[in-house]
TITIVO-75778 format. One record per residue: residue number from 1; x, y, z of N, C-alpha, C in turn. Coordinates in pm, whole numbers, padded with zeros to 5 digits, always signed. Atoms other than C-alpha are relative to their C-alpha. Layout:
# TITIVO-75778
> NUM/X/Y/Z/X/Y/Z/X/Y/Z
...
This chain:
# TITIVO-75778
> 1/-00041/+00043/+00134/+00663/+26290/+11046/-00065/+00087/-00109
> 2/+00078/-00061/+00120/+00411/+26483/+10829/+00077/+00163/+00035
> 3/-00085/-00132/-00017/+00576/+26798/+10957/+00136/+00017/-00032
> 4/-00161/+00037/+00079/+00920/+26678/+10839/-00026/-00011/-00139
> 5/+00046/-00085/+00141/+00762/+26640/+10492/-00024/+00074/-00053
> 6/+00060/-00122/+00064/+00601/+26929/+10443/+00147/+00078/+00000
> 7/-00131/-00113/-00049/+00961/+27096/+10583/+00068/-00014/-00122
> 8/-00110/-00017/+00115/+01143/+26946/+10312/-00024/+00007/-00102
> 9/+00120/-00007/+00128/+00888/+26938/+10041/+00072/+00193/-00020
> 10/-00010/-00185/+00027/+00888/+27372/+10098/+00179/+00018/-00001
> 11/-00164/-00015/-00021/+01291/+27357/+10176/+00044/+00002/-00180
> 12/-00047/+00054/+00101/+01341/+27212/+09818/-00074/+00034/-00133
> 13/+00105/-00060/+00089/+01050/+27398/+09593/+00113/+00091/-00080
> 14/-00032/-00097/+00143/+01295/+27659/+09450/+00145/-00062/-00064
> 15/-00061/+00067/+00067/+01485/+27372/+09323/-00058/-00028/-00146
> 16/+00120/+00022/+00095/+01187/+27314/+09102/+00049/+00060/-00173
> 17/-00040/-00068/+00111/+01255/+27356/+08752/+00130/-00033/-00073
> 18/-00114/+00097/+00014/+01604/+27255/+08760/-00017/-00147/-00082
> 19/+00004/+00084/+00056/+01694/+26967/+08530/-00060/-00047/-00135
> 20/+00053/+00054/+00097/+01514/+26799/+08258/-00137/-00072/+00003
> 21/+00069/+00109/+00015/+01170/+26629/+08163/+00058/-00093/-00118
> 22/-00008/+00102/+00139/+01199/+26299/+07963/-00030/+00021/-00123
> 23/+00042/-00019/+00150/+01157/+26453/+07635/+00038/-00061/-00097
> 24/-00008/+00061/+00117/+01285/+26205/+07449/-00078/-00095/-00007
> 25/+00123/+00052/+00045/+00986/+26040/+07485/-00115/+00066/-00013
> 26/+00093/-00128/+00044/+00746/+26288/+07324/-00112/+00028/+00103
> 27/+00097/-00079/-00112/+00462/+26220/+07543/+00008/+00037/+00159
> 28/+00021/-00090/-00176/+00589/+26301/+07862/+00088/+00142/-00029
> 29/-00083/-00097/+00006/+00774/+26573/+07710/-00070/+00141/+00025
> 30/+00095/-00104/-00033/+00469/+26814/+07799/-00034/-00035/+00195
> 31/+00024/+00008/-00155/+00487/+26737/+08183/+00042/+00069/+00045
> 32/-00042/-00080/-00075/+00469/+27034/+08403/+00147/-00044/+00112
> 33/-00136/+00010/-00051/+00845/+27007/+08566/-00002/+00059/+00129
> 34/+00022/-00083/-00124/+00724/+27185/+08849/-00099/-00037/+00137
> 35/+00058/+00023/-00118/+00527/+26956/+09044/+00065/-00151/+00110
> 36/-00086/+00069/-00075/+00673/+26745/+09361/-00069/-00045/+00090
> 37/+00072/+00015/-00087/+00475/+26520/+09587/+00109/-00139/+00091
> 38/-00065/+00098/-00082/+00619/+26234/+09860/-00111/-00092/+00086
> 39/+00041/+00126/-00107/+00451/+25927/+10044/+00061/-00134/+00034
> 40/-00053/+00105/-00050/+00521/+25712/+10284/-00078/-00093/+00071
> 41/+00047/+00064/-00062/+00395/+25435/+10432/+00040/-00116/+00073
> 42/-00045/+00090/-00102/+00470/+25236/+10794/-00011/-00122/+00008
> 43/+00038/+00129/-00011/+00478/+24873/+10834/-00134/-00049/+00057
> 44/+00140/+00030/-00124/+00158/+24935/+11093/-00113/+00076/-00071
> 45/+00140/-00066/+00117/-00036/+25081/+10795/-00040/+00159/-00040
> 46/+00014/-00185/+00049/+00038/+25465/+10842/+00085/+00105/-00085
> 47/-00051/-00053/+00123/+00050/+25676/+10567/+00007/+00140/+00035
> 48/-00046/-00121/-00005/+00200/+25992/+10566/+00017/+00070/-00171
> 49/-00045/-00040/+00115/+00200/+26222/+10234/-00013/+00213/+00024
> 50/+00024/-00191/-00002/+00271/+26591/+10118/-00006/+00058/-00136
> 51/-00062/-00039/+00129/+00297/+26785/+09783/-00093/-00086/-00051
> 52/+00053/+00060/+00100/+00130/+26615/+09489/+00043/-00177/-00010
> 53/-00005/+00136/+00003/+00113/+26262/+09621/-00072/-00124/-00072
> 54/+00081/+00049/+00096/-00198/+26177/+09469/+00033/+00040/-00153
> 55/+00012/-00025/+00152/-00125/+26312/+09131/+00056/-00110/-00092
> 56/-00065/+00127/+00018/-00075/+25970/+08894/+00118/+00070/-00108
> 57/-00111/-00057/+00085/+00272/+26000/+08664/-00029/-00169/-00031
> 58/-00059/+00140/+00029/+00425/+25724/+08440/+00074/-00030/+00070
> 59/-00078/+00060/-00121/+00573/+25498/+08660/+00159/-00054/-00055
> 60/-00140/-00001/+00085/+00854/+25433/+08344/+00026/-00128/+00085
> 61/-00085/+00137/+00016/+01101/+25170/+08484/-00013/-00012/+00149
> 62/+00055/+00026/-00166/+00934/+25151/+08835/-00030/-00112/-00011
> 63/+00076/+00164/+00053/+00734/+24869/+08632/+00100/-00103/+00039
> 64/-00058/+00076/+00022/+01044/+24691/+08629/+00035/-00048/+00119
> 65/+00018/+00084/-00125/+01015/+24587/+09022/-00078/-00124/-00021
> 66/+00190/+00056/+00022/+00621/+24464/+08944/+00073/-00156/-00137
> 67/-00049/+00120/+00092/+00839/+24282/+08617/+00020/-00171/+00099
> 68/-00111/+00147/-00076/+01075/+24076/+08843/-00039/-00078/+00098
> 69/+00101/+00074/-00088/+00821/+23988/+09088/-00045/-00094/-00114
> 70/+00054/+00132/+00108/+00631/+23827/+08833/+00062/-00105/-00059
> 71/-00086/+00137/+00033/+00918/+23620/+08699/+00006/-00037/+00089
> 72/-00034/+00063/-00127/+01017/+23520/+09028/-00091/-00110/+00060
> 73/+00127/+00060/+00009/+00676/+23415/+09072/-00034/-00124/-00042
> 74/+00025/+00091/+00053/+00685/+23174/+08834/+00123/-00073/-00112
> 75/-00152/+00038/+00015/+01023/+23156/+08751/+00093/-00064/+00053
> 76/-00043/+00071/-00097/+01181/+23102/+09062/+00189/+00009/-00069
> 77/-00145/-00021/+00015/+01595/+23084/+09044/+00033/-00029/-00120
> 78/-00027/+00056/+00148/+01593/+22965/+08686/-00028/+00116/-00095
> 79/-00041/-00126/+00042/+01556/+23302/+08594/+00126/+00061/-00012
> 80/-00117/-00051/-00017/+01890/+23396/+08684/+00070/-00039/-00111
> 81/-00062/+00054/+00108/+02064/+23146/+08397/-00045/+00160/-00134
> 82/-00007/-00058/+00095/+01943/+23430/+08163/+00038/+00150/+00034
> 83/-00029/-00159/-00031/+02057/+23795/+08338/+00048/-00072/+00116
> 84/-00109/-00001/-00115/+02285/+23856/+08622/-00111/+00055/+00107
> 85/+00074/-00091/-00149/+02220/+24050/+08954/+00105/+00067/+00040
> 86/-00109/-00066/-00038/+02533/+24255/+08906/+00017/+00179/-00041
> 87/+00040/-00116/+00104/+02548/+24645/+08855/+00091/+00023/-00086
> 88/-00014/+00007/+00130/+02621/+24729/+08535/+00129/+00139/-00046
> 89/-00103/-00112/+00023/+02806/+25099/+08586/-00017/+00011/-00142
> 90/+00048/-00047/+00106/+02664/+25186/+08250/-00135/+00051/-00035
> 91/+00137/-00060/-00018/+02375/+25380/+08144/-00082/-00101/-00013
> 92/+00113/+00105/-00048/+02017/+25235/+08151/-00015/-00069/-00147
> 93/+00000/-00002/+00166/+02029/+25219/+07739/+00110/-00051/-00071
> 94/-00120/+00024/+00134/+02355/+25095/+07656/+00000/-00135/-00020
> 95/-00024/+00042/+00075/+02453/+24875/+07452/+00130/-00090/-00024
> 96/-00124/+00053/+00006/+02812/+24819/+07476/+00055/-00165/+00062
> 97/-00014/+00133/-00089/+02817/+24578/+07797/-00068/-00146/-00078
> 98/+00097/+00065/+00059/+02549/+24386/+07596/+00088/-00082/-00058
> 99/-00050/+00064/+00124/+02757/+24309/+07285/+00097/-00087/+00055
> 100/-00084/+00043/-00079/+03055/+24238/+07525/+00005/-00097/+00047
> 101/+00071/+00124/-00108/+02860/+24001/+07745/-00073/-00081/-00052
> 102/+00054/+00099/+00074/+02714/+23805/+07475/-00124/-00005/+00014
> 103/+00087/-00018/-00034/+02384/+23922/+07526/-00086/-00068/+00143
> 104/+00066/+00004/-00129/+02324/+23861/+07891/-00001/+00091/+00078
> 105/+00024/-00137/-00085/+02201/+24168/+08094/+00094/-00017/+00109
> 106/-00034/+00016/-00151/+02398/+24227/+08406/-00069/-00013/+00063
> 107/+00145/-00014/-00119/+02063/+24272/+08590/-00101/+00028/-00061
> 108/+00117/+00003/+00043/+01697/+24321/+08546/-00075/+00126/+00007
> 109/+00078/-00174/+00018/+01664/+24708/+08616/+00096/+00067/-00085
> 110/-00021/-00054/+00060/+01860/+24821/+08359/-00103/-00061/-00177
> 111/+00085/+00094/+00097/+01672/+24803/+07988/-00013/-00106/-00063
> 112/-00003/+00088/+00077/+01813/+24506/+07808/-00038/-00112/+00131
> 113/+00010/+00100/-00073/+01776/+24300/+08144/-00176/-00011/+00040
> 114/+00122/+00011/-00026/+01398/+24408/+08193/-00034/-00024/-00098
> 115/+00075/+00023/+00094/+01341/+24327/+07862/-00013/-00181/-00052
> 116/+00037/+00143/-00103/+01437/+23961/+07947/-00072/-00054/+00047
> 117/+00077/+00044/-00043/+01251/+23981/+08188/-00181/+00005/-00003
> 118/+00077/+00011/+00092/+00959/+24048/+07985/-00020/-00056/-00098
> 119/-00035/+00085/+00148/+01045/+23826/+07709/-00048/-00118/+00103
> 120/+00089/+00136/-00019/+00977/+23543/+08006/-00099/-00007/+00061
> 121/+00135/-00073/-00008/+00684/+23724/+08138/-00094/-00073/-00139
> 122/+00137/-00014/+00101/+00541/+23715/+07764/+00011/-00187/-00049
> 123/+00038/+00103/+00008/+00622/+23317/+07774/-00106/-00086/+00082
> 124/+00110/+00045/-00130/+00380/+23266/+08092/-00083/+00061/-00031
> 125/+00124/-00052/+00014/+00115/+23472/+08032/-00076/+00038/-00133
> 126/+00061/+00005/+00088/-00156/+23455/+07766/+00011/+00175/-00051
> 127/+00041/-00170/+00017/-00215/+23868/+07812/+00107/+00091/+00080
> 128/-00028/-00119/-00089/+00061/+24035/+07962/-00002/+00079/+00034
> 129/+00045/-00156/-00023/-00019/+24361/+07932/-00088/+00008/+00131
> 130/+00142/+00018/-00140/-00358/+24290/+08138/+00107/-00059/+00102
> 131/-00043/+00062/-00132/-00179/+24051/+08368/+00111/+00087/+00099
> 132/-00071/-00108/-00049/+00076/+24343/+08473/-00066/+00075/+00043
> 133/+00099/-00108/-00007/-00175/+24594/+08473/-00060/-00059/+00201
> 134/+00107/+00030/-00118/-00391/+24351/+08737/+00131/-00062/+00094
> 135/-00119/+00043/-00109/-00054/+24259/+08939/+00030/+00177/+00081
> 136/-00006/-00180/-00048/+00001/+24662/+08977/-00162/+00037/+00110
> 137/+00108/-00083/-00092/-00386/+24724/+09074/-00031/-00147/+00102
> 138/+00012/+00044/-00097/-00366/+24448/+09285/+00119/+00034/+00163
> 139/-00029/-00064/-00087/-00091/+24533/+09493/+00001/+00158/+00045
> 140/+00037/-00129/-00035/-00159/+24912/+09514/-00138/+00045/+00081
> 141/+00145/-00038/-00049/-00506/+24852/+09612/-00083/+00047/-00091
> 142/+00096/-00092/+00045/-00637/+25037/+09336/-00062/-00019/-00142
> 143/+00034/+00046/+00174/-00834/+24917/+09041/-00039/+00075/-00067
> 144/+00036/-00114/+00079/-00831/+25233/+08877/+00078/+00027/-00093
> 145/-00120/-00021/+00089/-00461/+25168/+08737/+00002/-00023/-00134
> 146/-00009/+00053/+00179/-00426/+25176/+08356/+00131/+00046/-00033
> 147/-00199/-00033/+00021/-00140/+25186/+08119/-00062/+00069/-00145
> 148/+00003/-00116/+00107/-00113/+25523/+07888/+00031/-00048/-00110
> 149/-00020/+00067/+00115/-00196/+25396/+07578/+00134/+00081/-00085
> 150/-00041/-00060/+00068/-00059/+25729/+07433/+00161/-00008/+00016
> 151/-00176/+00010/-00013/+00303/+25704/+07617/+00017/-00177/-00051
> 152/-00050/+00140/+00059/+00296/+25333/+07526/+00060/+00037/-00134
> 153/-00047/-00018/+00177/+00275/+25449/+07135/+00087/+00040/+00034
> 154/-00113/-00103/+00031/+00514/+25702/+07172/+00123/-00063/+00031
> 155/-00132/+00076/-00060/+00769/+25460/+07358/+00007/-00090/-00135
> 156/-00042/+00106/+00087/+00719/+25193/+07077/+00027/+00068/-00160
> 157/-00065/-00055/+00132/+00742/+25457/+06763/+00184/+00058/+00037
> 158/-00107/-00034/-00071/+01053/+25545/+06971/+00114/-00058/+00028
> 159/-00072/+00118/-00060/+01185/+25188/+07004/+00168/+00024/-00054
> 160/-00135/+00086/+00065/+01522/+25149/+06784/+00085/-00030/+00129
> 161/-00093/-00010/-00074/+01732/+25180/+07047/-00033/-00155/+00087
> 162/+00037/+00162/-00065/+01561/+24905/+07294/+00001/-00126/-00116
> 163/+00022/+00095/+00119/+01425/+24682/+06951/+00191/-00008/-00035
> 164/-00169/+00065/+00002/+01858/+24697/+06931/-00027/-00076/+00057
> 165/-00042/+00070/-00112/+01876/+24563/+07270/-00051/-00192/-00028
> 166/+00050/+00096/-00001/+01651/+24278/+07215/+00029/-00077/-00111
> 167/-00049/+00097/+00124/+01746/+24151/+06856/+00144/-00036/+00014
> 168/-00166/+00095/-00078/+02113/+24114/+07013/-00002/-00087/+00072
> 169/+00000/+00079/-00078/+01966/+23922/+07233/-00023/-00135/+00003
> 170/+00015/+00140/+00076/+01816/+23710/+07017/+00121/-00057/-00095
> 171/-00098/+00069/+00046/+02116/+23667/+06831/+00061/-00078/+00064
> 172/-00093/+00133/-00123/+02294/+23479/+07143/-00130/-00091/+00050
> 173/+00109/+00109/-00009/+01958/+23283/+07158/-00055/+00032/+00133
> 174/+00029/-00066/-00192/+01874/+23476/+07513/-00128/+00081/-00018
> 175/+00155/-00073/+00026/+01526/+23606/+07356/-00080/-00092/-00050
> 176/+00052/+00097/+00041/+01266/+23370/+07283/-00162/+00027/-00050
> 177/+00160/-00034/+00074/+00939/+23534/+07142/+00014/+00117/-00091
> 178/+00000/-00134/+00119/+00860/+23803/+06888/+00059/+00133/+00083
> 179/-00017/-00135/-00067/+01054/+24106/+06988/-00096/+00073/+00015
> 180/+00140/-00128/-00023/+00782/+24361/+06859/-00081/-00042/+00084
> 181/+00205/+00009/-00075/+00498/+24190/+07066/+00112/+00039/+00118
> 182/-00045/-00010/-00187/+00748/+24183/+07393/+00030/+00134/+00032
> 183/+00010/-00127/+00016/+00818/+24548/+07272/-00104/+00080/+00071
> 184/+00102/-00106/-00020/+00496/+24656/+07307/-00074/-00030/+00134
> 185/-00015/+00039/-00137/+00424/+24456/+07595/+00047/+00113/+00135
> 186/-00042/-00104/-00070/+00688/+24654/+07808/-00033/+00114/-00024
> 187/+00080/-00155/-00030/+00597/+24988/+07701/-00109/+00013/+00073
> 188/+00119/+00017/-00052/+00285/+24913/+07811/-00022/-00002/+00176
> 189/+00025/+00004/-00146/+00394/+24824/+08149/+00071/+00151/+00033
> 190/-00036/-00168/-00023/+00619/+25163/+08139/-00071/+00036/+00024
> 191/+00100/-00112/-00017/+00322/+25346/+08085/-00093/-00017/+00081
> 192/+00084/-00025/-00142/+00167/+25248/+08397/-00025/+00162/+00034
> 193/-00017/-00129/-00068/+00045/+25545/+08579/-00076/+00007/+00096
> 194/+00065/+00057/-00077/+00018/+25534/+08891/+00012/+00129/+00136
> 195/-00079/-00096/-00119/+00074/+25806/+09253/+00076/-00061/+00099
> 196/-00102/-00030/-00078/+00327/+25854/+09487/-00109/-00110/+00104
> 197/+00058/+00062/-00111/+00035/+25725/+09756/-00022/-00163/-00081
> 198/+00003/+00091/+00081/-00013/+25425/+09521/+00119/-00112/+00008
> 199/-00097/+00073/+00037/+00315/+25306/+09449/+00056/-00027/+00176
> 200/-00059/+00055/-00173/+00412/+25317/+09869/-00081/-00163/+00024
> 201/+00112/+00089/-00029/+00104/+25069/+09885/+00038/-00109/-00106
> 202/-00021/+00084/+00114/+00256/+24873/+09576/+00150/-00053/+00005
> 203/-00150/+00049/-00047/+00630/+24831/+09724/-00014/-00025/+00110
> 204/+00037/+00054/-00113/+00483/+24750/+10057/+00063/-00118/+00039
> 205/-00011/+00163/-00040/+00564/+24412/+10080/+00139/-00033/-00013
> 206/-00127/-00032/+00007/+00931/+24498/+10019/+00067/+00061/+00103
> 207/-00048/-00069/-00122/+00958/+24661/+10349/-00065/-00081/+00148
> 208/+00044/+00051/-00057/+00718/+24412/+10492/+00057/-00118/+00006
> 209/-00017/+00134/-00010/+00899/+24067/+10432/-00056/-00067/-00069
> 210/+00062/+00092/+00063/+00726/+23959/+10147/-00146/+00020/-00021
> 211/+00191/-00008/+00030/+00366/+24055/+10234/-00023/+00127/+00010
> 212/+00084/-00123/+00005/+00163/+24318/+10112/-00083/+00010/+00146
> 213/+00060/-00037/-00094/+00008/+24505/+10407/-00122/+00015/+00028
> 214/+00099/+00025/+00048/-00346/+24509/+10257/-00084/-00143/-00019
> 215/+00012/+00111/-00001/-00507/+24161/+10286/+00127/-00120/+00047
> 216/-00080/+00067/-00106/-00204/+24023/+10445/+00067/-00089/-00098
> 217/-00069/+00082/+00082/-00090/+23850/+10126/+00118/-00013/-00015
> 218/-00152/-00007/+00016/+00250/+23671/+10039/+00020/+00043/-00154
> 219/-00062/-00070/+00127/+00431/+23854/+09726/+00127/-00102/-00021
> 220/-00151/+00052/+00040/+00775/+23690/+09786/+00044/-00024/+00145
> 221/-00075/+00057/-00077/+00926/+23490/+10024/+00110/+00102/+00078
> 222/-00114/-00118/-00047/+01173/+23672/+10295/+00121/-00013/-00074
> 223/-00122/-00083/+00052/+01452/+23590/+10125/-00016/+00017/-00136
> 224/+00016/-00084/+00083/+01314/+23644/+09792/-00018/+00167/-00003
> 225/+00010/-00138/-00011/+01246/+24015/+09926/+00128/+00041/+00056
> 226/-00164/-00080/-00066/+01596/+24050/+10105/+00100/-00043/-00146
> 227/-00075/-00012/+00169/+01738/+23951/+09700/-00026/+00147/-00079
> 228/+00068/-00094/+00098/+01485/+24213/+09503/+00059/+00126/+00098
> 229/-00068/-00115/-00092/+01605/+24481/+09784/+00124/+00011/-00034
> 230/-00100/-00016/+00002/+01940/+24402/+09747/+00035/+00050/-00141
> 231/+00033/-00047/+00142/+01931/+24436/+09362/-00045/+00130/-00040
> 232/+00032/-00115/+00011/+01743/+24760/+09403/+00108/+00101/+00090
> 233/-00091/-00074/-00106/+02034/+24907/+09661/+00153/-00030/-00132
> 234/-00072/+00015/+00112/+02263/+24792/+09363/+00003/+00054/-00158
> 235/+00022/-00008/+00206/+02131/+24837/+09023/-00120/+00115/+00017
> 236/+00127/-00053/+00086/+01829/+25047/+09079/-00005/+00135/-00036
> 237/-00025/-00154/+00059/+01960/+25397/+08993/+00085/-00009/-00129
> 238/-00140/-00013/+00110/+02160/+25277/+08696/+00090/+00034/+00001
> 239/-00154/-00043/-00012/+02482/+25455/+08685/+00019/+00063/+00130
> 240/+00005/-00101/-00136/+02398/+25662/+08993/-00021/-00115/+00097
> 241/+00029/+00171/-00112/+02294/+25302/+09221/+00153/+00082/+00104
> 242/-00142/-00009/-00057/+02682/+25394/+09380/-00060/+00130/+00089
> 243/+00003/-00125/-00041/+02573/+25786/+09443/-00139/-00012/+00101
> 244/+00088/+00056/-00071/+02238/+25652/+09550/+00011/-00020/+00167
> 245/-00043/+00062/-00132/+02370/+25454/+09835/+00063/+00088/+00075
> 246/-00110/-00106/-00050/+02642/+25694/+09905/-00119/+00099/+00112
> 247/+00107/-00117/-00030/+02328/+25972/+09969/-00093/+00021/+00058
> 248/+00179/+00068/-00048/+02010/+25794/+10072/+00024/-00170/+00065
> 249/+00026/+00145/-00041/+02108/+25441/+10141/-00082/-00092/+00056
> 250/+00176/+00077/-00021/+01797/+25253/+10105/+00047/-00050/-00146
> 251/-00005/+00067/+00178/+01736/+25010/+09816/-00126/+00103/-00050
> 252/+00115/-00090/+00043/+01553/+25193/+09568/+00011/-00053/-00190
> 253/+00024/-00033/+00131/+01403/+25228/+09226/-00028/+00131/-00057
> 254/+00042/-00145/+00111/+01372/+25521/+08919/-00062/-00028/-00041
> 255/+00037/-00032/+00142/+01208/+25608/+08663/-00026/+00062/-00065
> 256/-00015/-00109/+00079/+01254/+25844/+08392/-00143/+00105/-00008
> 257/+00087/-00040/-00009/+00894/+25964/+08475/+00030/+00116/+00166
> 258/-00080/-00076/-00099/+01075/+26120/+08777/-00079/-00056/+00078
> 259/-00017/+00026/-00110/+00969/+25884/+09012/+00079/-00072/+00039
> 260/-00100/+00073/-00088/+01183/+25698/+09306/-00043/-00062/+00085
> 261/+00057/+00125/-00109/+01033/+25409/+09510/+00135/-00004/+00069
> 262/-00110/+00081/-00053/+01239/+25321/+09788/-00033/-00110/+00144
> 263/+00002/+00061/-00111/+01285/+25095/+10123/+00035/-00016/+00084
> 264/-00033/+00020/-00132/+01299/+25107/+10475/-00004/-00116/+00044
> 265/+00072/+00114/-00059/+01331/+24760/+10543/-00016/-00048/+00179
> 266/+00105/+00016/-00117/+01058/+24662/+10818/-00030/+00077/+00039
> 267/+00068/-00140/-00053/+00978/+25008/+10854/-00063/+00086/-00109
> 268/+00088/-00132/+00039/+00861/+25249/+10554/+00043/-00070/-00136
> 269/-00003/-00046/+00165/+00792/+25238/+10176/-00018/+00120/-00034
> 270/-00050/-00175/+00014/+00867/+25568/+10049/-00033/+00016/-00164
> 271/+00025/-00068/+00089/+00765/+25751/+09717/+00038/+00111/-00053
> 272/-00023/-00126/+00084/+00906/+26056/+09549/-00009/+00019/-00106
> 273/+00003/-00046/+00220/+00801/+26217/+09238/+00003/+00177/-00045
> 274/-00063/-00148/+00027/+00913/+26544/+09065/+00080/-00042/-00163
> 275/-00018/+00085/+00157/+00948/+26480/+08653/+00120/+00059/-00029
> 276/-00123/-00051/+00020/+01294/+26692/+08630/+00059/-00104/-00011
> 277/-00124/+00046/-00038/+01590/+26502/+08610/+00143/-00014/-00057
> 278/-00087/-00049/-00025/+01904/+26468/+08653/+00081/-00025/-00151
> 279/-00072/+00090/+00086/+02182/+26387/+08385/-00029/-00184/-00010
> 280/+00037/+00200/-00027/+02157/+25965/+08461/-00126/-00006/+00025
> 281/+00122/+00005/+00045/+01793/+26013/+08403/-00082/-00030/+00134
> 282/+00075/-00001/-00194/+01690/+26008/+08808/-00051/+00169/+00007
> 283/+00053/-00099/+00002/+01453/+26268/+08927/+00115/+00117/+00107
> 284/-00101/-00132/-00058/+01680/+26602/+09029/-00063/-00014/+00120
> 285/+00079/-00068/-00162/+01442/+26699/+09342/-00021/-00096/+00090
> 286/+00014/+00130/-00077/+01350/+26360/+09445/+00073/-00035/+00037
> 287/-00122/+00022/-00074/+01700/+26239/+09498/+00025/+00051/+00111
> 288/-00025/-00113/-00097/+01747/+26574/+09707/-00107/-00025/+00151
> 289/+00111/+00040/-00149/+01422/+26491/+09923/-00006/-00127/+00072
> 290/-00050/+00102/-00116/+01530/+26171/+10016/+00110/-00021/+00053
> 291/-00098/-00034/-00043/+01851/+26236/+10079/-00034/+00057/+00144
> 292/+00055/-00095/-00185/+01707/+26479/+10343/-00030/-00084/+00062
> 293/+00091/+00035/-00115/+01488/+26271/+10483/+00060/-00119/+00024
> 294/-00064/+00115/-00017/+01712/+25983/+10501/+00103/+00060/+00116
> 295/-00010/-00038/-00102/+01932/+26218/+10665/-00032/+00061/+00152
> 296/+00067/-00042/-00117/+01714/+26351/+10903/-00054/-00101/+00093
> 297/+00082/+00071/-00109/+01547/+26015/+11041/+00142/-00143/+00008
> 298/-00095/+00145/+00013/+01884/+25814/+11011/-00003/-00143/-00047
> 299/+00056/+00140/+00058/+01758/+25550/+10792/+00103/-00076/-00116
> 300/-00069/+00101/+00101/+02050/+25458/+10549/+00006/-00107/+00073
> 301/-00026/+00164/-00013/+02107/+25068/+10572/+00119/-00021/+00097
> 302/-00223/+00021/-00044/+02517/+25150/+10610/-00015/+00083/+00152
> 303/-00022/-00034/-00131/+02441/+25330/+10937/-00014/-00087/+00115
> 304/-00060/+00104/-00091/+02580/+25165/+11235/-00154/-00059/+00108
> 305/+00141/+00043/-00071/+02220/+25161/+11403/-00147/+00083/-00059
> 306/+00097/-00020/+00087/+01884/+25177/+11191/-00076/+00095/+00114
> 307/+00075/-00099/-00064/+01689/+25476/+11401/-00147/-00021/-00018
């Protein structure tokens, strides 16, 4: 396995460069575009990485797994009355479906639906910021995780576009606390930053049935984890979710920080990061390297026998 990474890691280097960083959020708009790392990690605790696995990135709308856990948490199915679990076939930013749909998200990984689900986040918890923060360095293992104050600012001088999303939302009565604080809130969890070896160890329990692999803890019920999977095999590439499946078929998550969580379920949590990306705001190289390696170890879902 580590020799199949490294293969496709070097296979896919003079892709490098290709695409886009997130520059429309100023501070990641200085992120070398040129670096690409991958980890994975087995249900039986073995980790495999190559490339710049350790190196931490913003984890951007990765958070928005770590979100929906937490509602779920303490939410439980009465979450659903306020966002769907349907994909959306529109970018991650728009707007349109919104107005359309009377301000109810289709789902919870695109922005107006994670911002939902942060709006009932910031009704449960005294500190969300912290309480995200210590939900992240608890399942990753690593209490070293913080959230970039500086990409926070820059996301919230940045807001109009989201601060739309959410005052529409409050107009259909589907937002229930101060926008700006739930604003700054989510950025906050955006600007996690966290690695490739990190985040395998932090979607763990998504490939495990619920329990993190680290202290043996429950996260989410099996079929709360065969929902959040399914949702991520649906919605979690935004407009691309369809091309996703088509390519890699694994549930998975983005984020405009160019990383891509995904899931082998009962076998591997997976990591790719590489800050390029594509048009639909997914990392260019990362797509490409799991693609490979999805084709190479026969792991889409839709194949007739999981390898």
């Amino acid at each position: 396995m580590q020799v199949l990474l490294e293969s496709i890691l070097d296979e896919v280097r003079p892709l490098l460069g290709q695409g886009q960083v997130a520059n429309y959020i100023p501070a990641l708009a200085d992120v070398d575009p040129c670096q690409l790392g991958i980890a994975m990690l087995g249900t039986d605790g073995t980790l495999y990485q190559a490339g710049d696995a350790d190196t931490p990135f913003s984890i951007q709308s990765i958070s928005k797994v770590f979100g929906l856990v937490q509602a779920i948490s303490h939410a439980g199915e009465t979450l659903w009355e306020r966002l769907g679990h349907e994909p959306s076939g529109q970018a991650f930013n728009s707007l349109v479906q919104l107005e359309f749909e009377q301000g109810r998200p289709r789902n919870p990984f695109i922005n107006a639906g994670a911002l939902v689900i942060a709006d009932i986040n910031q009704s449960r918890y005294a500190a969300p910021i912290l309480s995200m923060r210590d939900l992240v360095r608890r399942l990753t293992d690593n209490p070293h995780i913080i959230s970039d104050t500086a990409v926070a600012d820059s996301e919230y001088q940045h807001r109009a576009r989201n601060a739309s999303m959410a005052y529409l939302m409050q107009s259909f009565g589907n937002f229930h606390n101060d926008v700006e604080a739930v604003l700054k809130s989510y950025f906050h969890h955006c600007a996690l930053t966290a690695s490739c070896v990190d985040l395998v160890r932090g979607v763990s329990f998504l490939a495990n049935n619920g329990r993190c692999l680290h202290g043996d803890e429950t996260i989410l019920t099996p079929r709360q984890t065969q929902q959040v999977n399914a949702i991520m095999a649906t919605s979690g590439l935004y407009d691309e979710a369809g091309n996703f499946a088509y390519r890699v078929g694994l549930p998975g998550k983005s984020g405009v920080g160019g990383g891509i969580v995904a899931v082998v379920p009962g076998r591997y949590s997976l990591c790719v990061w590489s800050p390029a990306l594509n048009a639909s705001g997914n990392s260019l190289v990362g797509m490409i390297v799991l693609e490979r390696l999805s084709e190479h170890l026969g792991w889409s879902v839709f194949s007739p026998i999981l390898s």
